[in-house]
C-alpha positions as CSV (number, residue, x, y, z in Angstrom):
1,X,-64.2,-8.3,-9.6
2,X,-66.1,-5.4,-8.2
3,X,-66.0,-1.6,-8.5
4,X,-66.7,1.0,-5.7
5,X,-66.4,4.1,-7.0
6,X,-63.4,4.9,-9.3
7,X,-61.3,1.7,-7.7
8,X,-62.0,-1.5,-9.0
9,X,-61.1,-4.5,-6.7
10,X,-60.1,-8.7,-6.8
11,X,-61.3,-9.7,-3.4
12,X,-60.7,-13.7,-2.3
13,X,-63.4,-13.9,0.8
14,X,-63.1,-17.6,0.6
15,X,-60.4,-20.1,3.3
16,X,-58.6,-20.8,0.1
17,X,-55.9,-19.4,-2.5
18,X,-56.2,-17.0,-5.1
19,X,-54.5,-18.0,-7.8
20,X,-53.8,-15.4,-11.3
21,X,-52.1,-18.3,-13.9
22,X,-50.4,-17.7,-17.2
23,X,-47.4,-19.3,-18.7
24,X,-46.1,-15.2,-18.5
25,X,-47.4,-12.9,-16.0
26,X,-47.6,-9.2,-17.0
27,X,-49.2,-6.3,-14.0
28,X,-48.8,-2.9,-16.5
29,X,-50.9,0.5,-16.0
30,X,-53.9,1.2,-17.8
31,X,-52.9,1.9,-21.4
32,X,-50.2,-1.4,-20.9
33,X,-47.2,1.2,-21.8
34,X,-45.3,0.5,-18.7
35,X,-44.8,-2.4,-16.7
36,X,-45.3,-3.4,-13.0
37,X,-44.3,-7.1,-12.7
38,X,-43.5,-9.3,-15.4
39,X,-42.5,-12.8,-14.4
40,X,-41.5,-15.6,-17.1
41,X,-42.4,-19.0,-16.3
42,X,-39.2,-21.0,-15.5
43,X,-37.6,-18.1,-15.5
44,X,-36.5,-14.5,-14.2
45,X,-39.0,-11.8,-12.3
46,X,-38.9,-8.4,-13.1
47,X,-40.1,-5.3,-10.8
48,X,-40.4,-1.9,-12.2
49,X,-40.0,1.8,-11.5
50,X,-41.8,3.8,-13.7
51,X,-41.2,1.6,-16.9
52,X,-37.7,0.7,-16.1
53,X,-36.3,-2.6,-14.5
54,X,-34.8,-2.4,-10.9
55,X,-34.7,-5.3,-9.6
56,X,-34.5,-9.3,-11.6
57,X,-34.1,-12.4,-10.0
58,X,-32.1,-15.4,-11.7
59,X,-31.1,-19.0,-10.9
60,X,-28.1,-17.5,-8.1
61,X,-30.0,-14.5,-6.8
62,X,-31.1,-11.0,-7.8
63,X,-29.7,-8.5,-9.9
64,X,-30.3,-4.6,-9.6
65,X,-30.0,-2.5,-11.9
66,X,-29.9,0.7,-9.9
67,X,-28.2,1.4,-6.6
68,X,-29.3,-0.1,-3.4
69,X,-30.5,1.8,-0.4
70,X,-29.9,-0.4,3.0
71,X,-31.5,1.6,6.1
72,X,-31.1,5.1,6.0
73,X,-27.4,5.1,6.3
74,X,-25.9,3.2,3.8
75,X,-26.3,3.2,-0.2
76,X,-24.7,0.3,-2.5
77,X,-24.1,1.2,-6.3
78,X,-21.8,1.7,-9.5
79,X,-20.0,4.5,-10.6
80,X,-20.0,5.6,-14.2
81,X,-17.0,2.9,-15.3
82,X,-18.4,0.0,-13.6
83,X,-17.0,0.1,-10.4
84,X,-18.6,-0.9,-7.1
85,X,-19.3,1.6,-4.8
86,X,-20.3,1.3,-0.9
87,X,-21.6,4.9,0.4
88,X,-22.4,5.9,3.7
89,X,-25.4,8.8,3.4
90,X,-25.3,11.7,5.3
91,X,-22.4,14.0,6.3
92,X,-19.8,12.5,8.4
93,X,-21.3,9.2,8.9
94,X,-18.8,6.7,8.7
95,X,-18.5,2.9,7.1
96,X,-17.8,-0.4,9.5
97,X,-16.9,-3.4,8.4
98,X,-17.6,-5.5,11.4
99,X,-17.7,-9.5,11.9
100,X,-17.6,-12.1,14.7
101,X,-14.8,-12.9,16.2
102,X,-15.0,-16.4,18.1
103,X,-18.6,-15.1,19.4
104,X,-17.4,-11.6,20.0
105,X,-18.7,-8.5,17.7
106,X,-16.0,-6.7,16.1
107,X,-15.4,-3.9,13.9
108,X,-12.5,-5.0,11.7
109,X,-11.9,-1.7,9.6
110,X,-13.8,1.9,10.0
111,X,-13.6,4.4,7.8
112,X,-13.5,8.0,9.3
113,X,-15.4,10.4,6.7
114,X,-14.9,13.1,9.6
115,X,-11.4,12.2,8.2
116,X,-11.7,12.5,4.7
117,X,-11.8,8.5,4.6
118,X,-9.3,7.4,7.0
119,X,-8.7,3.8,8.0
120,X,-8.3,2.4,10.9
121,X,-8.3,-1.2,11.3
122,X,-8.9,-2.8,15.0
123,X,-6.4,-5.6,15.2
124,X,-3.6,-4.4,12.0
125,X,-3.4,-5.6,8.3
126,X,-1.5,-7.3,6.3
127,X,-0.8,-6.6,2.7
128,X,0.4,-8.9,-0.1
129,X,2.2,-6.2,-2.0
130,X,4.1,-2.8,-1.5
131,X,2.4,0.0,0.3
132,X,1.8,3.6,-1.9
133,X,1.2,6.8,0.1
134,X,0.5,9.8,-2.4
135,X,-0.3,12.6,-0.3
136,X,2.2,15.3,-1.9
137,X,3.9,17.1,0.9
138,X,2.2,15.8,3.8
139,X,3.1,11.8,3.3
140,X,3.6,10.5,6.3
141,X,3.6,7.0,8.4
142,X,3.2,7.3,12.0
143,X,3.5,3.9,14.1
144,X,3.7,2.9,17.8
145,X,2.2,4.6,20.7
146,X,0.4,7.8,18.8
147,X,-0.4,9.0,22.7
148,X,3.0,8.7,24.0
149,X,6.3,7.1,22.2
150,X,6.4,6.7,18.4
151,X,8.0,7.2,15.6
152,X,7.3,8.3,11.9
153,X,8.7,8.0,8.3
154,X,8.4,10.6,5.4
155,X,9.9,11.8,2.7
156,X,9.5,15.6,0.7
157,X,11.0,17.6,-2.0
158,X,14.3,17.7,0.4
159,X,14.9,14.3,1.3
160,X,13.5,11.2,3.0
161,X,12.9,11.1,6.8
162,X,13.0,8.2,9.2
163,X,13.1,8.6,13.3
164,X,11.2,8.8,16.9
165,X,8.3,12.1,16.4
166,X,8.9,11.8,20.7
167,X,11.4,12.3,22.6
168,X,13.2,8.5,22.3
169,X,16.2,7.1,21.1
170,X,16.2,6.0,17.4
171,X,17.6,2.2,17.4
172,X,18.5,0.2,14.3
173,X,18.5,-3.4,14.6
174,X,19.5,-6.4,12.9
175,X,17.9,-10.1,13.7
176,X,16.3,-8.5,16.1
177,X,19.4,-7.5,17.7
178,X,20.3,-3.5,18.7
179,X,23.2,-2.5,16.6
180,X,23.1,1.6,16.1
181,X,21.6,4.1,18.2
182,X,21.1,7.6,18.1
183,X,20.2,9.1,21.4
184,X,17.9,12.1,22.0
185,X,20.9,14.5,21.7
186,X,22.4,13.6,18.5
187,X,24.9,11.1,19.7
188,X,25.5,8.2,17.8
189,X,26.2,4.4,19.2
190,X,27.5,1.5,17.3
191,X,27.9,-1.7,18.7
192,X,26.7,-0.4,22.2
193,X,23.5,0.4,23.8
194,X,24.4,3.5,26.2
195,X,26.2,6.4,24.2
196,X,28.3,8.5,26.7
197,X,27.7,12.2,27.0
198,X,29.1,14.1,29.6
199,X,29.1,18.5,29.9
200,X,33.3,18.4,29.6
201,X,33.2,15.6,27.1
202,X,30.7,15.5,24.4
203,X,30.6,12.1,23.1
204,X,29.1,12.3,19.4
205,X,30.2,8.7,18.3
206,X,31.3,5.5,19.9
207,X,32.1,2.3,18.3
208,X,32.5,-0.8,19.7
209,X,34.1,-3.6,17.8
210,X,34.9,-6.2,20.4
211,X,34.2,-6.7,24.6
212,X,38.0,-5.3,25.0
213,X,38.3,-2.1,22.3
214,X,36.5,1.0,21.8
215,X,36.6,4.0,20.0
216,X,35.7,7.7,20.5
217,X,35.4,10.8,19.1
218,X,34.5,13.8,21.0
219,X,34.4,17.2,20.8
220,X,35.8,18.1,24.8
């Protein structure tokens, strides 16, 4: 041990180890009120902020007893009740979940917080129970081509809503098979996949039951 001025200082000079031995080791400040370090032999570590545990290891790994700070960006912690929380930092910065994909880098599922938090997952998802939208008024699904052809399903104070948000036919189908459409004027097709509609005879529904009989009403 040596002193230079008001720093005192531990200096190993020689080719070999320094060892500090004890059954426990204890690093505390002057007066020993707080802790930096105490390890227990055979057992858990402790580091210290300020007096107050932050980080312990055990037999599987560490625990922390604060949040965690990975980077600049990202921060993992608890909320008040316990749950876990993963937090990007910074305004609009959003959160990846990303993996390998047969060599490949992916990112499975980002979460927009230009967005307020919305999802959007690279190849789809599947879910093992029902679905809950709560979003009051604006509740919607959109699905297909959002740049082109697609359709949506929503529901409001006056009723529920399913059809094409484009300007496409809405087909209903049964094992995979066509069996009503409603084309982009209103007309309705059951049983047949091309609903006619002419200026002198307005076709608004056609049913076809077999190959040989067919039915319409239409306002001439």
């Amino acid at each position: 041990k040596k002193k230079n001025g008001s720093a005192s200082y531990i200096d190993d000079v020689g080719t070999g180890n320094l060892f500090v031995r004890g059954n426990n080791l204890a690093l505390k400040n002057a007066d020993g009120s707080k802790s930096y370090l105490f390890g227990t032999n055979g057992g858990a570590v402790n580091l210290y902020h300020d007096g107050s545990s932050k980080l312990v290891t055990t037999s599987t790994g560490v625990t922390v007893t604060s949040s965690v700070d990975a980077g600049p960006g990202l921060r993992l912690s608890t909320d008040g009740s316990a749950n876990a929380v993963i937090q990007a930092l910074g305004q609009d910065k959003d959160i990846y979940f990303s993996g390998d994909d047969g060599g490949s880098g992916v990112n499975a599922l980002v979460l927009d917080m230009s967005e307020a938090g919305k999802a959007a997952f690279n190849a789809g998802a599947t879910f093992g129970g029902h679905i809950e939208i709560d979003a009051g008024s604006s509740a919607m699904i959109d699905f297909g081509d959002l740049t082109g052809g697609y359709g949506r399903l929503y529901a409001d104070s006056s009723g529920t809503y399913v059809g094409s948000k484009s300007n496409d036919n809405l087909i209903l189908r049964t094992n995979n098979v066509e069996r009503v459409r409603i084309d982009t004027s209103g007309n309705v097709g059951i049983g047949i996949a091309s609903v006619t509609s002419t200026a002198s005879n307005r076709t608004i529904l056609e049913l076809n039951g077999t190959s040989t009989s067919l039915f319409n009403m239409s306002i001439g």
